[in-house]
C-alpha positions as CSV (number, residue, x, y, z in Angstrom):
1,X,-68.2,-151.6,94.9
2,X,-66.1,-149.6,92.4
3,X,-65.5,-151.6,89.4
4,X,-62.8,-149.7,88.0
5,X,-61.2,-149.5,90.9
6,X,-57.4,-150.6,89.5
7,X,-57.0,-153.8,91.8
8,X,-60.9,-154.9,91.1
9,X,-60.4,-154.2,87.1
10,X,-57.7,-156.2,87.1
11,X,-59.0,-159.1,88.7
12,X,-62.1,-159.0,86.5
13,X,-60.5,-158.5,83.4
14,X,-58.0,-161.3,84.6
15,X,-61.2,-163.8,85.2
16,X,-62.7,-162.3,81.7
17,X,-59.6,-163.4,79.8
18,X,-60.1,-166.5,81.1
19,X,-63.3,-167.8,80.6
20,X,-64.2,-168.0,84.4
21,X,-66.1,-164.8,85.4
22,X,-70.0,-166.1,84.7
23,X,-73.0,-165.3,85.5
24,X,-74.3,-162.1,86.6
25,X,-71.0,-161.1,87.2
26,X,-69.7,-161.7,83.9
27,X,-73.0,-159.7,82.1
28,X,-72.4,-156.7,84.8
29,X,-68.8,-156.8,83.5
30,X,-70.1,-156.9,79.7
31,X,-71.6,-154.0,80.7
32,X,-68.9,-152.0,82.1
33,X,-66.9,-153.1,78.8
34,X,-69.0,-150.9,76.2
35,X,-68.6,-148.0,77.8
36,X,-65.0,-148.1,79.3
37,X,-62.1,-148.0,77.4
38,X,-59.8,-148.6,80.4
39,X,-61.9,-151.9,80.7
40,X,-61.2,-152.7,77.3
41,X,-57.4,-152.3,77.8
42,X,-57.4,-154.6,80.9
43,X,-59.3,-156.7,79.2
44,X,-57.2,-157.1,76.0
45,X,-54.0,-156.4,77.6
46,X,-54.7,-160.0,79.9
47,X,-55.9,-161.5,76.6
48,X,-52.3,-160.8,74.9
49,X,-50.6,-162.3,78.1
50,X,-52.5,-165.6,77.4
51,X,-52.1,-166.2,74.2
52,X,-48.6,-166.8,73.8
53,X,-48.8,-170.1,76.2
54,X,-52.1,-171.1,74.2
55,X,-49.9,-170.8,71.0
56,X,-47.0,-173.5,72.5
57,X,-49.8,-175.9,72.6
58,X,-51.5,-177.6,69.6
59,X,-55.6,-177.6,69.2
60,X,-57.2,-180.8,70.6
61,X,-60.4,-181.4,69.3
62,X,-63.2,-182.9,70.9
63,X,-63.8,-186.7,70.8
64,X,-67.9,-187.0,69.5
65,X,-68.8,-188.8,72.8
66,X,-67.9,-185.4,74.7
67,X,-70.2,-183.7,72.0
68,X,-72.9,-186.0,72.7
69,X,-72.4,-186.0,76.3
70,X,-72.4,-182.2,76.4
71,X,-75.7,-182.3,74.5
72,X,-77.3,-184.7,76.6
73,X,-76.6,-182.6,79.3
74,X,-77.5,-179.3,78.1
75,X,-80.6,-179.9,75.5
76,X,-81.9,-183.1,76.0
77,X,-84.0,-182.6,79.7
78,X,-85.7,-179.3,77.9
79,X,-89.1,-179.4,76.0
80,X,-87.8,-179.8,72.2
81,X,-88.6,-176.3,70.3
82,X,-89.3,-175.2,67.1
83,X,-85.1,-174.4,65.4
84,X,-83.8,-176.0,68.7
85,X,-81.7,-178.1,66.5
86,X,-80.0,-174.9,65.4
87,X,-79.3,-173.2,68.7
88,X,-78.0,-176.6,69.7
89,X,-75.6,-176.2,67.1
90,X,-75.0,-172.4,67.8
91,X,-74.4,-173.2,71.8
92,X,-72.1,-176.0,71.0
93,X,-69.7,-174.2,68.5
94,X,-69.9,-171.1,70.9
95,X,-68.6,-173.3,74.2
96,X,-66.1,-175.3,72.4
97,X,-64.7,-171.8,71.4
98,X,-64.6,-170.5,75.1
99,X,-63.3,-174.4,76.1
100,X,-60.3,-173.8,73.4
101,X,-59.6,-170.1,74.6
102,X,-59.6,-170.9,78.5
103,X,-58.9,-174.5,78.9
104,X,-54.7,-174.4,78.8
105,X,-54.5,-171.7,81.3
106,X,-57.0,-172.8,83.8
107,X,-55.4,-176.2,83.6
108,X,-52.3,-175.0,84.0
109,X,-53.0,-172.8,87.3
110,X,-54.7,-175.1,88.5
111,X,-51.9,-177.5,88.2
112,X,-49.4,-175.4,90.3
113,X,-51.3,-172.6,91.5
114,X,-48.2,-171.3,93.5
115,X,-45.7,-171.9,91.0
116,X,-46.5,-168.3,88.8
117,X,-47.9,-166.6,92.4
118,X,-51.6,-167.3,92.2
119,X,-52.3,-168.3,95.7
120,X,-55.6,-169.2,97.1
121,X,-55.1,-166.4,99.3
122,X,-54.7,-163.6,97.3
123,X,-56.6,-161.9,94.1
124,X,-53.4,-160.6,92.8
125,X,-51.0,-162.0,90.4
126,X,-47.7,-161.4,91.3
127,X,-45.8,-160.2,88.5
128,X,-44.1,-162.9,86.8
129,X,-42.3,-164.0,84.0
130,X,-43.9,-167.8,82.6
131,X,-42.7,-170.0,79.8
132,X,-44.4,-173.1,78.8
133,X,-41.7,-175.3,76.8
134,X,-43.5,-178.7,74.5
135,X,-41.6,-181.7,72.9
136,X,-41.0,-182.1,69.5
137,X,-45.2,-183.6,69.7
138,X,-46.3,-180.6,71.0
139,X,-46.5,-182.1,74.4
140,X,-46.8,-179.4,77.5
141,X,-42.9,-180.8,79.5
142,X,-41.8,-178.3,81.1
143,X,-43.5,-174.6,83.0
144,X,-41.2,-172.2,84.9
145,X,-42.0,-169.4,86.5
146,X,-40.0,-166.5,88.2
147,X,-41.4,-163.6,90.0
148,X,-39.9,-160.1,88.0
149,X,-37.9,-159.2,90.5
150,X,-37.1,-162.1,91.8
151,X,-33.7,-164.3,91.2
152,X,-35.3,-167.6,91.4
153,X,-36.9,-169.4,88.7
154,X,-39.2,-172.8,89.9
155,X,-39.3,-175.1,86.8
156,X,-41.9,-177.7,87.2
157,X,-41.9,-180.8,85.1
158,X,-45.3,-182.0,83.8
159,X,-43.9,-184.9,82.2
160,X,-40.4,-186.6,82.5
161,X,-37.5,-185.6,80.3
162,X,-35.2,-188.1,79.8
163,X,-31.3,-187.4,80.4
164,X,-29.1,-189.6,79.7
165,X,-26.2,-190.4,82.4
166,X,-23.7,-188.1,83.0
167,X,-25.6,-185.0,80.7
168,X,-27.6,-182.8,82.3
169,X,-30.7,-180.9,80.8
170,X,-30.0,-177.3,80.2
171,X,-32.5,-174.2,80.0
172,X,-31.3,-171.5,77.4
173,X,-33.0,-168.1,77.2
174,X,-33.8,-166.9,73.2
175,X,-33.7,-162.9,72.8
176,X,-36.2,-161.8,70.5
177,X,-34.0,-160.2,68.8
178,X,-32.3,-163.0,67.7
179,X,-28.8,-162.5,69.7
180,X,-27.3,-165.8,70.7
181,X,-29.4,-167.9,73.6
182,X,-27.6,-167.8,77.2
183,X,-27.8,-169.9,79.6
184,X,-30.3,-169.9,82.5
185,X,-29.8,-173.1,84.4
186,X,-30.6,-176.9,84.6
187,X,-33.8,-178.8,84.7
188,X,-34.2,-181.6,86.8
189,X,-35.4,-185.1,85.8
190,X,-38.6,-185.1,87.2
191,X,-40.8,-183.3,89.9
192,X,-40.0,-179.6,90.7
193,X,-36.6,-178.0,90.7
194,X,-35.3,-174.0,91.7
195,X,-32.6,-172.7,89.4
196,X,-30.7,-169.7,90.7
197,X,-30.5,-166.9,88.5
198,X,-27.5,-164.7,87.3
199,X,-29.3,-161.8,87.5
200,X,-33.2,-160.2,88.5
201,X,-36.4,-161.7,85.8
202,X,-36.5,-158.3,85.0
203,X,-33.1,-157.5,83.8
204,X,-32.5,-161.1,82.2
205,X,-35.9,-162.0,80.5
206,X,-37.2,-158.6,79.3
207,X,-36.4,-159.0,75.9
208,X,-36.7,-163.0,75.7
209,X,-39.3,-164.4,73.9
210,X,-39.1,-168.0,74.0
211,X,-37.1,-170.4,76.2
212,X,-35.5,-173.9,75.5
213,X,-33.9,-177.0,76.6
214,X,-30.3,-179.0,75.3
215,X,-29.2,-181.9,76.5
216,X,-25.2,-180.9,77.0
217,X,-22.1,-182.8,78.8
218,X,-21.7,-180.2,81.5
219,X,-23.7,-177.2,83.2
220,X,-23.2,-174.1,81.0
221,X,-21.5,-171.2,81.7
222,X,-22.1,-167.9,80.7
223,X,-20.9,-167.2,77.2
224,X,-21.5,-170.9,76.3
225,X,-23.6,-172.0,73.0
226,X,-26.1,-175.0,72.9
227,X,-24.0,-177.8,71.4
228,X,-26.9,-179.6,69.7
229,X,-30.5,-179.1,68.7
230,X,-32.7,-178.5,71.8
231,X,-35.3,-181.3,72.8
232,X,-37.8,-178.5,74.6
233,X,-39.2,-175.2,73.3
234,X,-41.3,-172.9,74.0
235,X,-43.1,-169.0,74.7
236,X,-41.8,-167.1,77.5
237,X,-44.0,-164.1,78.6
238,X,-44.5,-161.7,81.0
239,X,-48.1,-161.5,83.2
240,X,-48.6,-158.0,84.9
């Protein structure tokens, strides 16, 4: 099988990225990444991607019960040797730190799989355009999702937002260059909504870099301005 291979290098570095490739798989791919550059690109390129919907979320840190748990699991059926204590240590600190790096994005494809293109049946991630918008706690509320090309943009709620009666939620899109936010669309109460877009991903969120929500009195229409403080926030960024 050719590794490098574009279609196969980007599903490995893609699984790399995430923490999931293990094994002898992951070692061969270790392998391939000290003496291919193009590997290293893939690699840091997916890497990049991720991080800015790791960023939206704050670090949880690990109750001690999961520690103990974890070591129970892991040390405690093996003869004790000599340092052990230390590469308990060693092991421990080096799994929370791939737990931290992988855990938001495996949960969150594994939440709604479909919802950014990842279907069982395929190894190829469509490209996309993702934002990941928290409460003022930090809380993950809202993910939407549209394909690049595509004028569609599925918003999933992962936790209510509430609106009060007669106001509806509505999704702005920030520039990165600081220009005024437009309007994208509304967000439903609950569940999963489709908001139609104005134009293609492509042409409307290449040059946003985070997306947000306002409560406001009507729908907005293009040229429109958030009247209040927005209630969501949060990293929009592209995956391919």
């Amino acid at each position: 099988m050719n590794t490098l291979s574009p279609e196969r290098l980007e599903l490995l570095a893609r699984e790399y990225a995430l923490g999931t490739l293990a094994g002898p798989a992951r070692r061969r791919f270790e392998r391939v990444l000290r003496t291919a550059p193009a590997a290293m690109r893939a690699v840091g390129a997916w890497q990049e991607r991720l991080s800015g919907l790791a960023g939206a979320v704050p670090a949880m840190q690990p109750s001690d019960s999961v520690w103990r748990r974890l070591e129970e699991r892991l040390f405690v059926s093996a003869p004790r040797r000599p340092l052990q204590w230390l590469w308990g240590v060693l092991s421990m600190r080096a799994l929370g730190g791939v737990l931290a790096g992988a855990f938001l994005v495996v949960a969150l494809l594994r939440l709604q799989p479909g919802l950014i293109g990842l279907e069982p049946q395929s190894e190829v991630l469509p490209q996309s355009y993702v934002g990941l918008l928290t409460d003022a706690a930090g809380k993950p509320t809202v993910l939407a999702s549209s394909k690049r090309h595509g004028r569609l943009m599925t918003v999933k709620l992962l936790q209510p937002v509430a609106i009060p009666a007669g106001s509806v939620a509505q999704l702005w899109a920030l520039p990165s260059d600081g220009s005024a936010a437009f309007p994208v669309g509304t967000v439903p109460g609950g569940g999963t909504g489709t908001v139609a877009l104005a134009d293609t991903s492509e042409k409307l969120f290449f040059n946003v870099s985070r997306l947000a929500v306002s409560i406001e009195a009507a729908p907005a229409r293009a040229g429109d301005k958030p009247s209040g403080d927005f209630v969501l926030s949060g990293h929009c960024v592209k995956l391919w």
